[in-house]
N, C-alpha and C positions, 0 to 999 in steps of 0.2 A: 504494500500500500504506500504510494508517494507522499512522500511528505510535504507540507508546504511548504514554498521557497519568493522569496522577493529581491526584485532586482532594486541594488541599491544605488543611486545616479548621483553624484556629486561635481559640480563647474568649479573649477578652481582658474582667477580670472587672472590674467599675468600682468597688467597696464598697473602703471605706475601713478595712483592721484595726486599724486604730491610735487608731479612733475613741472618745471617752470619753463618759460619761451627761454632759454639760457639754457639748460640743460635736453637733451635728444628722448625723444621719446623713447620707453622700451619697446622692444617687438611683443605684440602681442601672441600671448601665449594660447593655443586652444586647449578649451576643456578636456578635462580628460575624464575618462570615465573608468571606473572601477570595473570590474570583473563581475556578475550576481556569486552570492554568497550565499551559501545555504544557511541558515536557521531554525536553530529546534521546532517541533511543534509548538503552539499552542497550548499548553496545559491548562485542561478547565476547571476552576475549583470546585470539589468535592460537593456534591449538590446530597441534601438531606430532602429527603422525604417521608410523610409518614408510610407506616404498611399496616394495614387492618389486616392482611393476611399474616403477617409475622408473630403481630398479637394475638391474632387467636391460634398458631402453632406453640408460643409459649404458653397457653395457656392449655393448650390440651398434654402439657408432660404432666405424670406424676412425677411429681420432685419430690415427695417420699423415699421414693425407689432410686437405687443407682443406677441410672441409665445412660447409652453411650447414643452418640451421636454420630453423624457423617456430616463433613460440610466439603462437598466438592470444589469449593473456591479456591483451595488451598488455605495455610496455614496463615492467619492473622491475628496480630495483640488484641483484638476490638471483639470478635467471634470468640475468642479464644476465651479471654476473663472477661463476658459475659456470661457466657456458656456455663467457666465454671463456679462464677458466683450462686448462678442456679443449684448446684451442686450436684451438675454433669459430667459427664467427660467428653471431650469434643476428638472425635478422630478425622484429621484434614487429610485432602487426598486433591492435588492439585492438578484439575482437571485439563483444564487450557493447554498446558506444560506439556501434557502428555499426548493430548490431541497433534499439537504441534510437534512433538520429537514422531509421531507414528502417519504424521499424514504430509507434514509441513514442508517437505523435499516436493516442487513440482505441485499438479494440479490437486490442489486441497481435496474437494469433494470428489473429483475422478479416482485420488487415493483411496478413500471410500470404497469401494467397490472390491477390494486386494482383499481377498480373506484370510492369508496370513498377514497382512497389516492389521484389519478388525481382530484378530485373532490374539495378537501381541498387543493392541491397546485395551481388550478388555481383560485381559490378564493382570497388564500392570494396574490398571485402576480398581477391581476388585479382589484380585490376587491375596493381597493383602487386610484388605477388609471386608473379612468371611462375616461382621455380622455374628448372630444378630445385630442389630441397631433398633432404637425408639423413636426415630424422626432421621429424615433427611436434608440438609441444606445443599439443593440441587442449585439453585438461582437461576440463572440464564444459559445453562448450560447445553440444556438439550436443543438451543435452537441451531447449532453450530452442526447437526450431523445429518448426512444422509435418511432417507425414509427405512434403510434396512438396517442402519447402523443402530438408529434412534431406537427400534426395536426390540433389538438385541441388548440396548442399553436398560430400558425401564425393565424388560425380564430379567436384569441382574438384580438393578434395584430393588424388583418384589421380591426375588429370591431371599435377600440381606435385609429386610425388611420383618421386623416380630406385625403381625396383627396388631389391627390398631396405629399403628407407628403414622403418621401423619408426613408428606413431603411437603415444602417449599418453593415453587420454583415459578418465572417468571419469564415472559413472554413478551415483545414486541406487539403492538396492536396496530403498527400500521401494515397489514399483510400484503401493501404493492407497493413497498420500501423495497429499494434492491441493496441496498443496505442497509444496517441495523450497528446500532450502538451493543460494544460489548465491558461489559461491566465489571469492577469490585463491586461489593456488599459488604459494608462493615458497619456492625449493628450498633446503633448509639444508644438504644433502648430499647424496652419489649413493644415499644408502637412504631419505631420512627427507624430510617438507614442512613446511612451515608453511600453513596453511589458514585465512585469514580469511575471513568471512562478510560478502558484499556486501548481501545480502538474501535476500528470498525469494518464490519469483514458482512459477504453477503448470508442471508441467513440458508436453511439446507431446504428450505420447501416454507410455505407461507402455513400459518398458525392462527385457526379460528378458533370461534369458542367449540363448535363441533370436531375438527381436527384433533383438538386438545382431548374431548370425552374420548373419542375413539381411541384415544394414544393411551389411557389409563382407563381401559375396558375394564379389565383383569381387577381391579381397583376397588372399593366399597364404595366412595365417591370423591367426585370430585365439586368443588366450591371455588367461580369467580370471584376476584374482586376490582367493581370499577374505578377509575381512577381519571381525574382529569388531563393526565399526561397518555403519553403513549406507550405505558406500560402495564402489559395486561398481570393481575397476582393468582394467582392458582395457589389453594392447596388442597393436598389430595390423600385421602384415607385410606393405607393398606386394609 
């Protein structure tokens, strides 16, 4: 994805004002111009929103019971002692990271299709966390994959999933976007996020509210929630 870039123009003027009818004029110098120069992106500050869907996923844990969690974001301070102030255990598994080490050579979602590449990325991602779990922080994660991948993916997740366990995850609502913002989640509280923007990549198939039930058949149910932005909240009941 290109980064933005601005061409930077500066006239540096050679004529001498101080010059008198006694002394010779200087030769006029032409402008010169600099070369364009690349420049970082943009970084957007960290935008907080509330999540009604967030709230009511902390509020369906027993926090009695020691129970373990998944948060596919990867590992962060904010997830992390939140989680365990609740008095959870949060296991991170950094999803993006590994999408990209197994897809990110060449045509992203053409890579998609390689059944020992799917083979090797749902290994590394669940490999490790057999699970059970009591909740899932999926976020934005499923928008990023193939129709056959994404599949394969939520039957992991039910797999590692105890009954009952409740997921989190969260969807683009403009579905004729051919791009889509792809996000941090880093919880500032049991209502509200902070949402930094990692980039922006096209999504793997357009995501309605009917897409979404079919994709969490298997599921006990699933719960909208609307939002005045362009992000759709889901959570979804093993």
């Amino acid at each position: 994805m290109a980064n933005p870039f601005k061409a930077l123009l500066r006239a540096v003027q050679g004529s001498d004002d101080s010059a008198t009818s006694l002394r010779p004029e200087r030769p006029q110098v032409p402008p010169s111009i600099e070369q364009p120069q690349a420049r970082p992106p943009v970084v957007a500050p960290p935008q907080l929103r509330p999540s009604p869907a967030l709230r009511q996923f902390v509020r369906s844990l027993d926090t009695t019971r020691d129970l373990r969690l998944l948060d596919l974001g990867g590992a962060n301070a904010a997830n992390i002692q939140f989680m365990t102030q609740l008095g959870t255990r949060l296991y991170s598994e950094d999803f993006f990271a590994t999408l990209e080490d197994c897809f990110g050579d060449g045509d992203y979602y053409e890579n998609q299709r390689d059944p020992a590449r799917v083979d090797s990325f749902l290994i590394q991602t669940f490999s490790e966390q057999r699970g059970p779990f009591d909740g899932a922080l999926v976020w934005d994660c499923l928008q990023f994959l193939r129709p056959s991948l994404l599949d394969k993916t939520i039957d992991h997740l039910h797999r590692v999933l105890e009954p009952g366990a409740h997921i989190i995850a969260y969807f683009s609502a403009d579905e004729r976007a051919q791009t889509i913002p792809q996000y941090q989640f880093k919880i500032n509280d049991q209502q509200s996020l902070f949402l930094e923007q990692r980039g922006e990549m096209p999504p793997g198939q357009a995501f309605s509210n009917r897409n979404i039930e079919r994709l969490f058949e298997d599921f006990a149910a699933t719960k909208f929630f609307l939002s005045r932005d362009q992000i759709r909240e889901v959570l979804v009941r093993r």
